[in-house]
C-alpha positions as CSV (number, residue, x, y, z in Angstrom):
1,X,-113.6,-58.2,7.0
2,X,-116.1,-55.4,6.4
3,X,-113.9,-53.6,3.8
4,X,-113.0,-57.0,2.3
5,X,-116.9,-57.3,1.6
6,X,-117.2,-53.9,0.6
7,X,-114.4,-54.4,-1.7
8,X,-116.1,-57.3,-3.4
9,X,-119.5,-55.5,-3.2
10,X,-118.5,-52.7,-5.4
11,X,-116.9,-55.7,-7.5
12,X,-119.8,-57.5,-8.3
13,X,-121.5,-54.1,-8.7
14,X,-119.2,-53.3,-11.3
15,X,-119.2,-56.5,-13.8
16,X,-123.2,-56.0,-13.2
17,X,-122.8,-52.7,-14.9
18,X,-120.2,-54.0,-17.3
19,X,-122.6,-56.8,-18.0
20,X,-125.5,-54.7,-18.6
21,X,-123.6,-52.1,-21.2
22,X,-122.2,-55.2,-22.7
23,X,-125.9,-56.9,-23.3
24,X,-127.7,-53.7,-24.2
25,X,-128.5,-55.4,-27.5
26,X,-130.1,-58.9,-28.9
27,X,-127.4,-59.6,-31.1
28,X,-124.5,-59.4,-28.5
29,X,-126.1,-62.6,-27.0
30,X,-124.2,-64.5,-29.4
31,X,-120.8,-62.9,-28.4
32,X,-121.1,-64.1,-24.5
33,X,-118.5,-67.0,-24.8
34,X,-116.2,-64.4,-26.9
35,X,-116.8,-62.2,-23.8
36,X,-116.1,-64.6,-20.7
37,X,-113.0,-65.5,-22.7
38,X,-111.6,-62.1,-23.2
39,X,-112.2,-61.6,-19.1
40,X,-111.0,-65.1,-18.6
41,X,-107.3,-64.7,-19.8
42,X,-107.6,-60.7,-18.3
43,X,-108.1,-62.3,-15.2
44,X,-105.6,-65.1,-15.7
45,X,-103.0,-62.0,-17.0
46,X,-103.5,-59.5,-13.6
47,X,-103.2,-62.8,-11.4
48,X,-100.0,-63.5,-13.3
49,X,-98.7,-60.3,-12.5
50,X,-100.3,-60.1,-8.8
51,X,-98.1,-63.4,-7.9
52,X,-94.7,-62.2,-9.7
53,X,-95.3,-58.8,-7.6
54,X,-95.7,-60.7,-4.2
55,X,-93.0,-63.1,-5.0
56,X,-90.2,-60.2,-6.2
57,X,-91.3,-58.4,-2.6
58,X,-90.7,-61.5,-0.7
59,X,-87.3,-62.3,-2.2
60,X,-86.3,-58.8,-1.5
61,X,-87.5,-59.3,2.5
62,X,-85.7,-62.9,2.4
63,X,-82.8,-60.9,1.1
64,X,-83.1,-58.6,3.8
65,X,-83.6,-60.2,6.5
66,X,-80.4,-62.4,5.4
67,X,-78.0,-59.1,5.3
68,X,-79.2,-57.9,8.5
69,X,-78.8,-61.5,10.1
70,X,-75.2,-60.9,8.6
71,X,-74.8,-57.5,10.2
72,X,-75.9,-59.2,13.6
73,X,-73.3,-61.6,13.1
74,X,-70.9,-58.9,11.9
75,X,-71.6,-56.9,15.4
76,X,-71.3,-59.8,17.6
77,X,-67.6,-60.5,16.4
78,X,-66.6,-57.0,16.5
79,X,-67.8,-56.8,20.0
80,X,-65.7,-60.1,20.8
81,X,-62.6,-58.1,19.5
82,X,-63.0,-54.9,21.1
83,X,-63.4,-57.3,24.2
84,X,-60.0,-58.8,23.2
85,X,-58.9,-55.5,22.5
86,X,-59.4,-54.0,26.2
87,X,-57.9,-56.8,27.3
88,X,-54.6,-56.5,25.6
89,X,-54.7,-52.6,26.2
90,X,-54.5,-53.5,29.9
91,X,-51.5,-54.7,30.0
92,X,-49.5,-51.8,28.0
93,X,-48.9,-49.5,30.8
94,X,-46.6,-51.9,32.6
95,X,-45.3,-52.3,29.2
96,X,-44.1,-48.6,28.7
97,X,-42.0,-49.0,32.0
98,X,-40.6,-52.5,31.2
99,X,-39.7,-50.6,27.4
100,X,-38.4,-47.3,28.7
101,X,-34.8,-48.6,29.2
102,X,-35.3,-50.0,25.4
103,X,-36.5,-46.4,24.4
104,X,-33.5,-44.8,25.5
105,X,-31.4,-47.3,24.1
106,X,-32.8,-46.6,20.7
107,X,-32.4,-42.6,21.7
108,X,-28.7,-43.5,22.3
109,X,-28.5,-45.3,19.1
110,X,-29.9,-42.4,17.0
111,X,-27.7,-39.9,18.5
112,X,-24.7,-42.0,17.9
113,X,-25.9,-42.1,14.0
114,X,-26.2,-39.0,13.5
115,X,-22.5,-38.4,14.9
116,X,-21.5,-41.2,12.9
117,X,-23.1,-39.3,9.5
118,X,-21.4,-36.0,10.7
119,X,-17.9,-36.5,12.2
120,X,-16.3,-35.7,9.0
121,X,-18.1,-32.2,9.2
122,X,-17.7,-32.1,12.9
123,X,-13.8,-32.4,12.8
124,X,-13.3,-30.2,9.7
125,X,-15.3,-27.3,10.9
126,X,-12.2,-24.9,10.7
127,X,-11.1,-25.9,7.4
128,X,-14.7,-26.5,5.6
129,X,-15.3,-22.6,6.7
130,X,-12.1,-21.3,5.3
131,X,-12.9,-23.5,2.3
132,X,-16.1,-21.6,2.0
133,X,-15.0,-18.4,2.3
134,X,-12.3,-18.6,-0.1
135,X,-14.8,-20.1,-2.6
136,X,-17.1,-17.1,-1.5
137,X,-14.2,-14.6,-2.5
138,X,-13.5,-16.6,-5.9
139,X,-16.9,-16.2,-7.0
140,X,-17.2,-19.8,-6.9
141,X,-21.2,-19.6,-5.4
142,X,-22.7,-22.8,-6.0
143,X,-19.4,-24.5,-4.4
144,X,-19.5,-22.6,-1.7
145,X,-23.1,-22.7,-1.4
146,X,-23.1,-26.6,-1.1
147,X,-20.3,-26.5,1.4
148,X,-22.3,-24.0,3.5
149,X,-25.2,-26.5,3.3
150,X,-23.3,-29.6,4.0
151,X,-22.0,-27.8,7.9
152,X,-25.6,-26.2,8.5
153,X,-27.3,-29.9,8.2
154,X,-24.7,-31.4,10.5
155,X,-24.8,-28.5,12.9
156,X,-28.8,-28.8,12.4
157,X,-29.1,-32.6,13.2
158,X,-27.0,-32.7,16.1
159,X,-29.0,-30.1,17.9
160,X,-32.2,-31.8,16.8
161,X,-30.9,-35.0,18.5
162,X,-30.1,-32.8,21.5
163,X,-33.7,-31.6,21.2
164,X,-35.8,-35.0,21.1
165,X,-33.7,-35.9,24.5
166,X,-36.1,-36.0,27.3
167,X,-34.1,-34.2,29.6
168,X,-32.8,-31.9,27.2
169,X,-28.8,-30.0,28.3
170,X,-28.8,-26.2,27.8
171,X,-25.1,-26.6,28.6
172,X,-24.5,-29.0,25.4
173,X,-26.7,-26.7,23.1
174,X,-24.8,-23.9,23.7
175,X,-21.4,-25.8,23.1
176,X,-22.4,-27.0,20.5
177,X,-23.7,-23.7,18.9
178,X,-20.6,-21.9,20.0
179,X,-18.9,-25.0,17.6
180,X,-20.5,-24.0,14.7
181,X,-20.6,-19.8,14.9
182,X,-18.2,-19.7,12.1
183,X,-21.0,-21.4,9.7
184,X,-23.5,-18.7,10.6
185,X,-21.3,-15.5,10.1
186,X,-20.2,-18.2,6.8
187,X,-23.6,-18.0,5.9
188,X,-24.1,-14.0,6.5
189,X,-20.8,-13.6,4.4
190,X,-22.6,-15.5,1.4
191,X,-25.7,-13.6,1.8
192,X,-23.6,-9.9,1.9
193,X,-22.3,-11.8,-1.5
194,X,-25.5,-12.1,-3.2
195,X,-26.8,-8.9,-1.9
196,X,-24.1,-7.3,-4.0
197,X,-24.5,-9.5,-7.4
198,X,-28.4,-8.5,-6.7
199,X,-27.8,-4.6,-6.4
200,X,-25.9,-4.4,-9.5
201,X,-28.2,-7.0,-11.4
202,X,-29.5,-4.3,-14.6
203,X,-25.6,-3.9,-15.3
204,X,-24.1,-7.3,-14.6
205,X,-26.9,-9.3,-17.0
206,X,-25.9,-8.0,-20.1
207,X,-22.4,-8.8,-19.6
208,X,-22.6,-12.1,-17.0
209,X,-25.8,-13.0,-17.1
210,X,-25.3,-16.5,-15.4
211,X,-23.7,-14.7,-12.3
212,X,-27.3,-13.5,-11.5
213,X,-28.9,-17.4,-12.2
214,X,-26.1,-18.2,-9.8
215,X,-27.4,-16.1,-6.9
216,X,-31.0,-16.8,-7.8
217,X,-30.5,-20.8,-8.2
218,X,-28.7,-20.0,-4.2
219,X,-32.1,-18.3,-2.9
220,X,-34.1,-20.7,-4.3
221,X,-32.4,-23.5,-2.5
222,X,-32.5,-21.5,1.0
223,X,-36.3,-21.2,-0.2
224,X,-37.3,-24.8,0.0
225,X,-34.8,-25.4,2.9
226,X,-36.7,-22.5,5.0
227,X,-40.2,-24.4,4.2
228,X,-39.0,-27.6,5.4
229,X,-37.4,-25.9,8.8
230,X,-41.1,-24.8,9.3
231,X,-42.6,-27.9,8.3
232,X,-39.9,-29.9,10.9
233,X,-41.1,-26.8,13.3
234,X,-44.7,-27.7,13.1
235,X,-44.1,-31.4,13.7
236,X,-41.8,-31.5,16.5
237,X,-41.4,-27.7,17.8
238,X,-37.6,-27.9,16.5
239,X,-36.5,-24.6,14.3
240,X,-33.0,-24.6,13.4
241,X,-30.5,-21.3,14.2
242,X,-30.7,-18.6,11.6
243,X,-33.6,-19.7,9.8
244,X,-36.2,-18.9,8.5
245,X,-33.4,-16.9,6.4
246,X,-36.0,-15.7,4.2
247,X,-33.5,-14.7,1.3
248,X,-36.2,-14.3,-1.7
249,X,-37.8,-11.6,0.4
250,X,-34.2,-10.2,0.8
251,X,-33.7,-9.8,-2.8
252,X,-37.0,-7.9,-3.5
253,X,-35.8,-5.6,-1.0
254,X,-32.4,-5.1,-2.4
255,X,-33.5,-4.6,-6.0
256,X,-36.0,-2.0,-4.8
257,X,-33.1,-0.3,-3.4
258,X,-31.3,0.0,-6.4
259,X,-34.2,0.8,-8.1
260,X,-34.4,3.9,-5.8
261,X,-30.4,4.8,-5.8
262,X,-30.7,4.8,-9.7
263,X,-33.6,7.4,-9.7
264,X,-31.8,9.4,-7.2
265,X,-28.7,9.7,-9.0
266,X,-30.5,11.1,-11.8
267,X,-30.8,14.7,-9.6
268,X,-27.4,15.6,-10.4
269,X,-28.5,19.7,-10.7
270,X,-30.6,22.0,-7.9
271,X,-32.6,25.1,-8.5
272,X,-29.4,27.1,-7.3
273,X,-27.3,25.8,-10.1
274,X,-29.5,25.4,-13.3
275,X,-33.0,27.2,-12.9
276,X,-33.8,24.6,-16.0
277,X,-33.1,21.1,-13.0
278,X,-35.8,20.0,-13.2
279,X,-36.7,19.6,-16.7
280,X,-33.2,17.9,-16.8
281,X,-34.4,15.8,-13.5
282,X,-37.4,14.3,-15.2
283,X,-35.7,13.7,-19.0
284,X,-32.8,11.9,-17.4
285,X,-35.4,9.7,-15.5
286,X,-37.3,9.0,-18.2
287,X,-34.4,7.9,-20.2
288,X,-33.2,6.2,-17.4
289,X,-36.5,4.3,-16.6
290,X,-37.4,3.8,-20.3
291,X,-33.7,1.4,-20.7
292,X,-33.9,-0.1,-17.7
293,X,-37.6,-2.0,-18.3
294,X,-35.8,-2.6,-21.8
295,X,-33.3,-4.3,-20.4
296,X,-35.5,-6.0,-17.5
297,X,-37.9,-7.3,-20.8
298,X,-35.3,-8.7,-22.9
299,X,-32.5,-9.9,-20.8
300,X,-33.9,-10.4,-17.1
301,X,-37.1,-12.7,-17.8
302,X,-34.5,-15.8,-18.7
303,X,-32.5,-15.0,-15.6
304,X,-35.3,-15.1,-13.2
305,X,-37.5,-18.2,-12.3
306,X,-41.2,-17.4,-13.9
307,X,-42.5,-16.9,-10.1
308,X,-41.0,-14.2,-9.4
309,X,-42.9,-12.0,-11.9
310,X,-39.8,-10.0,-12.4
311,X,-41.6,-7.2,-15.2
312,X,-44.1,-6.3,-13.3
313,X,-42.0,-6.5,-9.8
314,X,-39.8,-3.9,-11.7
315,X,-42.3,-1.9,-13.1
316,X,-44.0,-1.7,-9.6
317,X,-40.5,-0.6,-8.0
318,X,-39.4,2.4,-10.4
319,X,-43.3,3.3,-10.3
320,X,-43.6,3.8,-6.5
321,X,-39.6,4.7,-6.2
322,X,-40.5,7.6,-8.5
323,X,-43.6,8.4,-6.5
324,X,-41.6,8.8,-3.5
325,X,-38.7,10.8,-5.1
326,X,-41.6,13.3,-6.9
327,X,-43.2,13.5,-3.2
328,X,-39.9,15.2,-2.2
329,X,-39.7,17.5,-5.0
330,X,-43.0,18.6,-4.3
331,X,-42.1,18.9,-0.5
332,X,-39.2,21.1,-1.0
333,X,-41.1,23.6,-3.3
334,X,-42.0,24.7,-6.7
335,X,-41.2,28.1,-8.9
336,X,-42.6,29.7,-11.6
337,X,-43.4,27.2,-14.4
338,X,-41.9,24.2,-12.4
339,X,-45.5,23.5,-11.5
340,X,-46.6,23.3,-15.3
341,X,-43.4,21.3,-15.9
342,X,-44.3,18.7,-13.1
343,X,-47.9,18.4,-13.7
344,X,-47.2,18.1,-17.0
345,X,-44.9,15.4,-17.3
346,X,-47.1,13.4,-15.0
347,X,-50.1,13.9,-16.4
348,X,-48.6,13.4,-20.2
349,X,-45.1,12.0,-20.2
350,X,-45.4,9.6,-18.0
351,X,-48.4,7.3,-19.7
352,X,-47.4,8.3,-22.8
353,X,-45.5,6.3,-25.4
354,X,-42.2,8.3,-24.5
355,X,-41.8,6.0,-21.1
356,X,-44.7,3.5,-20.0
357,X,-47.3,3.5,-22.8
358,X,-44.2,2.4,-25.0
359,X,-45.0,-0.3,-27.3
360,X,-41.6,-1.9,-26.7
361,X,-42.5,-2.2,-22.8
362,X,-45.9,-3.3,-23.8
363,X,-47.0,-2.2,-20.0
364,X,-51.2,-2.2,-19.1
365,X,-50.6,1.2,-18.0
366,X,-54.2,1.4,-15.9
367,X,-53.1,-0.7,-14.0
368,X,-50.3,1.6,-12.7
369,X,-51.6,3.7,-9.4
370,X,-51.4,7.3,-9.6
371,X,-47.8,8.6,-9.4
372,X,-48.8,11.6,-7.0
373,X,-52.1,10.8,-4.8
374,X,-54.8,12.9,-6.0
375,X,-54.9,15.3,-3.1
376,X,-51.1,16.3,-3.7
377,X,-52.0,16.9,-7.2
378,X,-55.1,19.2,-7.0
379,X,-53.0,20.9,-4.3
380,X,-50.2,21.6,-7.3
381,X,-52.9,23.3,-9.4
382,X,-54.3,25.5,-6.4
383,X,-50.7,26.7,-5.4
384,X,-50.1,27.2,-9.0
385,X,-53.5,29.3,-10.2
386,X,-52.5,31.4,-6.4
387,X,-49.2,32.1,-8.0
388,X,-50.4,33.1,-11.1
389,X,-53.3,35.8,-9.7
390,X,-50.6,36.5,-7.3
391,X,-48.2,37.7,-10.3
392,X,-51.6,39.1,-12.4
393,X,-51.9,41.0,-9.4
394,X,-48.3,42.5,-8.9
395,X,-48.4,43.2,-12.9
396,X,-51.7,44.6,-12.5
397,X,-50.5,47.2,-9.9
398,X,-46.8,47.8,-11.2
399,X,-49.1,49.3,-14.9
400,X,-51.2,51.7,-13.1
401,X,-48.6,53.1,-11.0
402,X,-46.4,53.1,-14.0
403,X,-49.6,54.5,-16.5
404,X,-50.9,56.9,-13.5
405,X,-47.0,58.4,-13.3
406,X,-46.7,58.5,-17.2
407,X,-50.3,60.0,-17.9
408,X,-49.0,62.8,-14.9
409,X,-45.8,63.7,-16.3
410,X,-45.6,65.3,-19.7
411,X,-43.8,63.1,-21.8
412,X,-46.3,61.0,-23.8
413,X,-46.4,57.1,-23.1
414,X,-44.9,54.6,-25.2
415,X,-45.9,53.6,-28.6
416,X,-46.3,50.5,-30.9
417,X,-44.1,50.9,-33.8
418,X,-46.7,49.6,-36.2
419,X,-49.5,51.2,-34.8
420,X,-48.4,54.7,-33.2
421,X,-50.6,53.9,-30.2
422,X,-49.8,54.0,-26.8
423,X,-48.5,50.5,-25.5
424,X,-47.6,48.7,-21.8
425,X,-45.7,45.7,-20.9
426,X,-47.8,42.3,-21.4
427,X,-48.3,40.2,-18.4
428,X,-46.4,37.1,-17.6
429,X,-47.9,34.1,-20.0
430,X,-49.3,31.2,-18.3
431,X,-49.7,27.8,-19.6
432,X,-51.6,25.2,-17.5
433,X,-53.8,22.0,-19.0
């Protein structure tokens, strides 16, 4: 109550004031009524707005207290239910016992499906394999690829049936594996198959192009069926023989091979039978790189699915197979200007617009790692500048014995022919950059 009364002390005190600076002159007298009207409908105004602010808070409480009467409600029936729901859990473990004889019933049932779905598979093994195989040696893929998959998803449900049994038979899984060994080696034979379309893939696509969609289509099929033996793996601990097979991985591997059998076949001469090998060893290569990545550019990109990346995959394979074959070279030894040669043709060749800086390849070529790692090549340049002060050396010494015998005997030393002054051999050039 005190603050009430203070409130309405400093009130009063106020419209005294207001009053007083209102009335500060004779003539305002006249305005008074003009005056208690204006604060008349101010008054009337704020009270206005005073009521429709209490009123708008108490329909929000009323609305509140209504949705949390509703929630109290809502919470008394879910606790009725979960009530229920105890109850009726109570009763499911006698349930499971009563149903067990129903579960393996259903087991049974599923099993005898799947049989069902594969007898026609199951009783044709022998002759679905030879099928295969002869399909295989026709060149008919995609047939024989189909056939292949039609035995493996027999052979792979029965054995997942055999799996989901409770008290699982180590007996029957090996009897039936034994059953179907002809579809695995089946499925190694195909596999040999493709391996060989893959390793001859930069001569067979300008001539049969589709032979190599064939074989990709193939590893693209194994592909997705490998995800979906991991994703059955996750789910139920089930992986099915042979797999993951892992075939896209396999071809990366066999093309690299080729890669590297091609830039090893371009060493056709040694030091012993042309001192000039190895300026032929690193022309041939670059002819024989330059065509290839032609050939990969134009007619392998519509071969391959856009995944596989195939330019720069190639371009990454010739680039470190070349690494590796150079490495050797290096390891077996340099002579003479075989060092300028080497260094030479890395440092220039290589990048240059004669191989990777070609505009037909069209190849970022900083992205490319070194060819030699950067130790190997400072170690070229050392062994070459101590071979060429070794030979400065040995010239060096051969003049002054041969000047100090001349200049002791008394035939005069040998002369220019334009110049009639006494001349000696030059030293062996060098050439280094």
């Amino acid at each position: 109550m005190s603050s009430m009364e203070e409130i309405e002390d400093e009130a009063k005190a106020a419209a005294e004031k207001m009053v007083m600076n209102m009335m500060q002159r004779p003539g305002q007298l006249e305005k008074v009524e003009q005056y208690k009207k204006r604060i008349t409908h101010k008054k009337a105004s704020i009270e206005a707005q005073l009521k429709s602010a209490v009123q708008g808070k108490l329909d929000g409480v009323r609305v509140g207290l209504q949705q949390l009467q509703e929630c109290l409600d809502d919470i008394q029936q879910i606790s009725l239910k979960m009530d229920e729901l105890e109850d009726l859990l109570k009763g499911v473990p006698p349930l499971v016992a009563t149903l067990q004889a129903v579960r393996e019933e259903d087991c049974r049932h599923s099993q005898y499906v799947t049989a069902m779905d594969s007898l026609k598979h199951i009783f044709t093994v022998p002759e679905s394999v030879a099928k295969t195989k002869q399909w295989i040696g026709e060149g008919k893929l995609l047939h024989a690829h189909q056939c292949l998959s039609d035995l493996e998803n027999s052979r792979d449900d029965l054995l997942y049936e055999l799996h989901r049994l409770p008290n699982q038979s180590s007996h029957d899984k090996i009897m039936l594996k034994a059953y179907f060994d002809d579809v695995q080696a089946v499925s190694e034979l195909l596999e040999k198959q493709i391996k060989l379309i893959l390793a001859r893939t930069l001569n067979t696509v300008r001539k049969e192009p589709t032979v190599i969609v064939t074989a990709l289509r193939i590893i693209e099929r194994e592909e997705k069926r490998d995800q979906m033996a991991i994703q059955q793996q996750d789910q139920s601990g089930f992986m099915p023989p042979g797999r993951p097979k892992s075939w896209r991985q396999m071809a990366f591997k066999v093309l690299k091979s080729a890669v590297n059998e091609r830039i090893e076949g371009t060493r056709v001469d040694e030091r012993e039978d042309d001192k000039l090998w190895l300026i032929r060893y690193l022309e041939l290569t670059r002819q024989l790189i330059l065509e290839d990545l032609r050939v990969v550019k134009t007619l392998c990109v519509p071969c391959f699915p856009p995944h596989y990346d195939i330019v720069n995959k190639y371009v990454d394979m010739y680039h470190s197979c070349l690494s590796a074959s150079l490495q050797d070279v290096v390891q077996n030894g340099l002579e003479g200007n075989e060092y300028v040669t080497l260094l030479s043709w890395i440092l220039n060749t290589y990048p240059g617009s004669e191989l990777m800086g070609s505009p037909e390849l069209n190849i970022d070529v900083s992205t490319l790692k070194p060819l030699l790692a950067n130790d190997i090549m400072q170690k070229l340049q050392d062994d070459y500048l101590q071979k060429m002060e070794l030979n400065y050396r040995e010239w060096m010494d051969k003049t002054l014995e041969s000047e100090r015998a001349e200049w002791g005997g008394r035939s005069l030393p040998p002369t220019s022919n334009h110049t009639l002054r006494p001349s000696t051999h030059t030293p062996p050039s060098s050439y280094f950059k």
